[in-house]
C-alpha positions as CSV (number, residue, x, y, z in Angstrom):
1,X,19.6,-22.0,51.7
2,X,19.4,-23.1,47.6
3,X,22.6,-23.2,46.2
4,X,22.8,-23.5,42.3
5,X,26.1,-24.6,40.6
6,X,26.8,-23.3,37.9
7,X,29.3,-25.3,35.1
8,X,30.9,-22.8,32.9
9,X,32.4,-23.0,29.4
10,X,33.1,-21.2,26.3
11,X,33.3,-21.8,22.2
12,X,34.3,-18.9,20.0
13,X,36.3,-17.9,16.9
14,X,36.9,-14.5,15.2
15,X,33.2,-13.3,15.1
16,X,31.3,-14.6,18.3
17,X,32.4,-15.7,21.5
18,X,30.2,-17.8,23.2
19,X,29.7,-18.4,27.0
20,X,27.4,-21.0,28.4
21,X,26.5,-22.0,32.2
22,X,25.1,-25.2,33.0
23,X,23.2,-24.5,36.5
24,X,22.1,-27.3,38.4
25,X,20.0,-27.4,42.0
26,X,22.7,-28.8,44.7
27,X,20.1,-31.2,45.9
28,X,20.0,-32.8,42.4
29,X,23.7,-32.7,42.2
30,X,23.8,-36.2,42.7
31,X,21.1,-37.6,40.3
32,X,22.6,-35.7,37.6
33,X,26.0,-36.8,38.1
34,X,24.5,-39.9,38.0
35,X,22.9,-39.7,35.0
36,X,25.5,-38.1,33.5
37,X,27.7,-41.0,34.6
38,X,25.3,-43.5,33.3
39,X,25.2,-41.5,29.8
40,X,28.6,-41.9,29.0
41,X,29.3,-45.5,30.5
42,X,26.6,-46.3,27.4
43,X,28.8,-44.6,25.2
44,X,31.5,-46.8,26.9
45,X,30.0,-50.0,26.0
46,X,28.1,-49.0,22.8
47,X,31.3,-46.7,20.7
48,X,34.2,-47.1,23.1
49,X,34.4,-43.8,24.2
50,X,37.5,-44.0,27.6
51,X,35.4,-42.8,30.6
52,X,38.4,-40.4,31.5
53,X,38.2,-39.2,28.2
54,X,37.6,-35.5,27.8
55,X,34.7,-34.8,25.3
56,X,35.7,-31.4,23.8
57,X,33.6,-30.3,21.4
58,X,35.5,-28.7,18.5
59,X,37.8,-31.8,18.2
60,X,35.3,-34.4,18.9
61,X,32.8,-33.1,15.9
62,X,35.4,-32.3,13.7
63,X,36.9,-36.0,13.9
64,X,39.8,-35.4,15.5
65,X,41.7,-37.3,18.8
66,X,41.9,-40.6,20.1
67,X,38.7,-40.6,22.1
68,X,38.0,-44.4,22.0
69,X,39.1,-47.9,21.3
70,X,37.8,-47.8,18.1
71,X,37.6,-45.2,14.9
72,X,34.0,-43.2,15.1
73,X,33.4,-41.9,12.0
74,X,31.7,-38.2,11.5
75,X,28.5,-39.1,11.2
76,X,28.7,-41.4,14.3
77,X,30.4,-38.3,16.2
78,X,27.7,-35.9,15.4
79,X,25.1,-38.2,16.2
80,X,26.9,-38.9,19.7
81,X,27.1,-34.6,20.1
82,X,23.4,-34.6,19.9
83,X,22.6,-36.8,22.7
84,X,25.3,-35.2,24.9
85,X,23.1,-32.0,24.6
86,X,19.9,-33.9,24.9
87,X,21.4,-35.4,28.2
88,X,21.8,-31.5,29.2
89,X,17.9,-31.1,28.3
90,X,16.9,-34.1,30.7
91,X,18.7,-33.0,33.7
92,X,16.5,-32.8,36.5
93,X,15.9,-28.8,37.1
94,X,18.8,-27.8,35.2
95,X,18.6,-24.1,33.9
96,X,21.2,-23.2,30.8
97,X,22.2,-19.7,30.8
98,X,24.1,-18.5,27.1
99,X,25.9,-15.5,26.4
100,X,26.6,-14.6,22.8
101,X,28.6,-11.7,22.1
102,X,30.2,-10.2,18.8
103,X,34.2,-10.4,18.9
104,X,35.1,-7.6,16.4
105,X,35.2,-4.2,18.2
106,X,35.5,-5.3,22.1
107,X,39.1,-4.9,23.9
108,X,38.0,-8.2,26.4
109,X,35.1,-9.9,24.7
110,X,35.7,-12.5,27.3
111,X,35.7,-10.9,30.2
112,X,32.6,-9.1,28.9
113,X,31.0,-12.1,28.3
114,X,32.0,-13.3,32.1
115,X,30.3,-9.5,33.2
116,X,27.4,-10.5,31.5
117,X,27.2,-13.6,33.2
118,X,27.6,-13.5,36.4
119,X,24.9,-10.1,36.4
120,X,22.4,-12.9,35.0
121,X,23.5,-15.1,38.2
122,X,23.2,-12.7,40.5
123,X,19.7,-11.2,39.0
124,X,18.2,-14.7,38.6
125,X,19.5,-15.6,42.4
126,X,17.3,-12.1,43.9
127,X,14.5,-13.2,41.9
128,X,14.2,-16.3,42.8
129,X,14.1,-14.8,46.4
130,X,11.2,-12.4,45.5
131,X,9.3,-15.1,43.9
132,X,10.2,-17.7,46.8
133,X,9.7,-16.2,49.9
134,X,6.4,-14.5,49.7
135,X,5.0,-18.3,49.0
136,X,6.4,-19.2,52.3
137,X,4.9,-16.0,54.3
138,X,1.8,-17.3,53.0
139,X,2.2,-20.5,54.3
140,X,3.3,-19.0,57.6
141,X,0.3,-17.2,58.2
142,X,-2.3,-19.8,57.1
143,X,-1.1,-21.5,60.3
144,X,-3.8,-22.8,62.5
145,X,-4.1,-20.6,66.1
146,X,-3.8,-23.2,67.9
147,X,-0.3,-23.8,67.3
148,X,2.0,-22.1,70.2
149,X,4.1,-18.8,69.7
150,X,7.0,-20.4,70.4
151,X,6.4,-22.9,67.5
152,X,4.9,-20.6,65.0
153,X,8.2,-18.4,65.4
154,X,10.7,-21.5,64.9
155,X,8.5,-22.3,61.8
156,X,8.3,-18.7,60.7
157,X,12.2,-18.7,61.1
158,X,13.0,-21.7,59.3
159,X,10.8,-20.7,56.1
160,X,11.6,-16.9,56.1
161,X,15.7,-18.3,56.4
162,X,15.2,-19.0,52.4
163,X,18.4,-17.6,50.7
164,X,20.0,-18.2,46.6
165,X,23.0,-18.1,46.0
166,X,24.8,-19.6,43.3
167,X,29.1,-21.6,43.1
168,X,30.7,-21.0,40.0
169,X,32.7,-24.1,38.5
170,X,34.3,-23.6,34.9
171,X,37.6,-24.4,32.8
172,X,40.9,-23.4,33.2
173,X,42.4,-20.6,31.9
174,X,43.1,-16.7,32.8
175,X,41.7,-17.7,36.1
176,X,43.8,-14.7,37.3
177,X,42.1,-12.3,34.9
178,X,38.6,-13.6,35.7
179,X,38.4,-13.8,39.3
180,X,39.9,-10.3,39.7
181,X,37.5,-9.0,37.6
182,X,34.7,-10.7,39.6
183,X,36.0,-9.8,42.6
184,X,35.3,-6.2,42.0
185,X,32.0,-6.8,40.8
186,X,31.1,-7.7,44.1
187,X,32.3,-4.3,45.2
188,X,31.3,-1.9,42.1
189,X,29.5,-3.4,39.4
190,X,27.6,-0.4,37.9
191,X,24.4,-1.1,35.9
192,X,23.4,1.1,33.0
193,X,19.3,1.6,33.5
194,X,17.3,0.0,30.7
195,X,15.2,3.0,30.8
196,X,18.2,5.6,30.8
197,X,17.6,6.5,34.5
198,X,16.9,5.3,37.6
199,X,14.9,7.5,38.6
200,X,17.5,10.0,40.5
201,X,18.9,11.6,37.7
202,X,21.8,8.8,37.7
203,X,22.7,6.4,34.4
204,X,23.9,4.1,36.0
205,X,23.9,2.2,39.2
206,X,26.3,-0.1,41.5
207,X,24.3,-3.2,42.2
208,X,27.3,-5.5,43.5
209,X,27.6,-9.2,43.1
210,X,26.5,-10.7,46.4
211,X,24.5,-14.2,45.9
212,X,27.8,-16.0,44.2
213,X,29.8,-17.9,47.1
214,X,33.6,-17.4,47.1
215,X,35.9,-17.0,44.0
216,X,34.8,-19.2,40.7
217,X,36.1,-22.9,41.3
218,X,38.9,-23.3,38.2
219,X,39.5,-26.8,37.2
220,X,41.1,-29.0,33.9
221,X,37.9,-29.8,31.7
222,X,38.8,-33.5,31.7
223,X,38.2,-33.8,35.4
224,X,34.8,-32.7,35.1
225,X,31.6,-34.2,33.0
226,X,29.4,-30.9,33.7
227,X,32.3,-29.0,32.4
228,X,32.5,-30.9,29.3
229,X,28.6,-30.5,29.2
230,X,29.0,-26.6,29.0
231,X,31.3,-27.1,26.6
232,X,29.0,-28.7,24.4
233,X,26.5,-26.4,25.0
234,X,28.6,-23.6,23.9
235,X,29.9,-25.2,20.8
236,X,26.8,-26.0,19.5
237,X,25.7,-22.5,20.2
238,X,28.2,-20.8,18.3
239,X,27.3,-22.8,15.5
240,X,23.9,-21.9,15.7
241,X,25.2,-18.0,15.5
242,X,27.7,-18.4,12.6
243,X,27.1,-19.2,8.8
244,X,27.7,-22.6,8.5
245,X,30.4,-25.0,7.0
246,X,28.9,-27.6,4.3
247,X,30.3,-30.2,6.8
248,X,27.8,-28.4,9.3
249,X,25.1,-28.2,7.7
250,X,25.5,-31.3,6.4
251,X,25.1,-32.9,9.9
252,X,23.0,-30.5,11.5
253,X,24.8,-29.3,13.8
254,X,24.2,-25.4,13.5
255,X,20.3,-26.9,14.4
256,X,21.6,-28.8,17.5
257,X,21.1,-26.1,19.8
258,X,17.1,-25.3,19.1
259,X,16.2,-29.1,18.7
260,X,17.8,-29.9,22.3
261,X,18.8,-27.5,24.0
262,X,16.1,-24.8,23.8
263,X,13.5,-25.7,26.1
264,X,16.3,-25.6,29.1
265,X,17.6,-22.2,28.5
266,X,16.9,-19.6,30.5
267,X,14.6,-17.0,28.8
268,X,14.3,-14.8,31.8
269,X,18.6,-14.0,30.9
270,X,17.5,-12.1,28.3
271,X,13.3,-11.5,28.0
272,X,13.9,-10.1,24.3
273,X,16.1,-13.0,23.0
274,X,13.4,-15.9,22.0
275,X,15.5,-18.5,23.8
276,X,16.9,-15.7,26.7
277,X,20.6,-15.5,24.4
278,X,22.4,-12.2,25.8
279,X,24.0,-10.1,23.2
280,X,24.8,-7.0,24.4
């Protein structure tokens, strides 16, 4: 069985909301924790930064907090911003999945963003199935005869066995709210058809959650780097989607997300979004 975790975070203000996951392989876990370990023990010795430390977006670009030993100036901060995202780009297999939804008009744009979300999970999980497991039937029967029935069957079994499924790990806050809502969806989660029908004269159709183990996993950003990641991820996202501040534009920040972060995300979330960005 693959199992992908995914690290979950948000960014928002009064027009978007932003929701990013971070998904990495579990049998890269570890080279990307160390990597990510590596990254900011640089930062460590080269600006200071306390290993501890939360990164949290906002504050850290905006110049605010007592993140280091020493004073980092703006510049310096936006600079240091960058390569956090660029570390996200050079993560061995990592895929980035973004939600972007408008605020103004929604009665939980958060939870919708969450429904949108885990669906993209759960679809990209079953496809990775359909695209998987044929491969290994192939393989299967290309078997020489020779080989016993007994042996073929043991190796049949231990290719066909491939399963996705997916561990959700993001910040804390509503964790109530969020898990009960995904809880249902993995009892009724309706789907509205692209087309308008699915072909029985129905709109819509309950395609429940099934690939994501157990209940998401809640903790405080500051005890986790991947966290902090999707954070960053997030942040730089929304200011991607929102007019920019002259302090924005003037460090390039609302061009973050493109430059490093686009050739990780995944398209397939959203095949009509250039960079896979779901909107509805």
């Amino acid at each position: 069985m693959t199992v992908r975790l995914f690290y979950v975070d948000e960014s928002f203000d009064d027009r978007k909301f932003c929701l990013s996951a971070i998904g990495i392989r579990h049998t890269e876990w570890r080279e990307c924790f160390a990597r990510v370990r590596q990254h900011r023990t640089i930062l460590k010795l080269d600006h200071g930064i306390f290993l501890r430390k939360e990164i949290h977006a906002h504050e850290f670009v905006s110049g605010r907090g007592r993140i280091a030993d020493r004073v980092i100036g703006k510049h310096d901060r936006s600079r240091i911003f960058a390569g956090l995202l660029g570390l996200v780009a050079q993560l061995p297999n990592v895929m980035v999945i973004n939600i972007c939804l408008d605020v103004p008009g929604r009665k939980n744009v958060q939870l919708d963003a969450w429904d949108r979300l885990m669906n993209r999970i759960e679809r990209s999980m079953v496809a990775f199935e359909e695209r998987e497991l044929p491969l290994r039937r192939t393989l299967v029967s290309a078997l020489p005869e020779s080989i016993q029935d007994e042996t073929r069957q043991k190796i049949e079994l231990r290719l066909n066995h491939y399963r996705s499924r997916a561990m959700i790990f993001a910040d804390e806050g509503r964790e109530a709210e969020i898990t009960k809502a995904l809880r249902k969806m993995s009892v009724f989660n309706p789907i509205p058809s692209r087309i308008g029908d699915w072909g029985d004269g129905t709109k819509a159709k309950n395609i429940p959650v099934e690939r994501v183990i157990e209940d998401p996993v809640f903790k405080q950003s500051h005890q986790s780097y991947f966290i902090q990641l999707a954070d960053a991820v997030a942040f730089a996202l929304l200011k991607r989607e929102v007019e920019p501040t002259p302090r924005v534009k003037r460090y390039g920040i609302d061009r973050m997300f493109d430059v490093a972060v686009a050739g990780v995300c995944f398209k397939a979330a959203s095949p009509k979004d250039p960079l896979g960005i779901v909107r509805k």
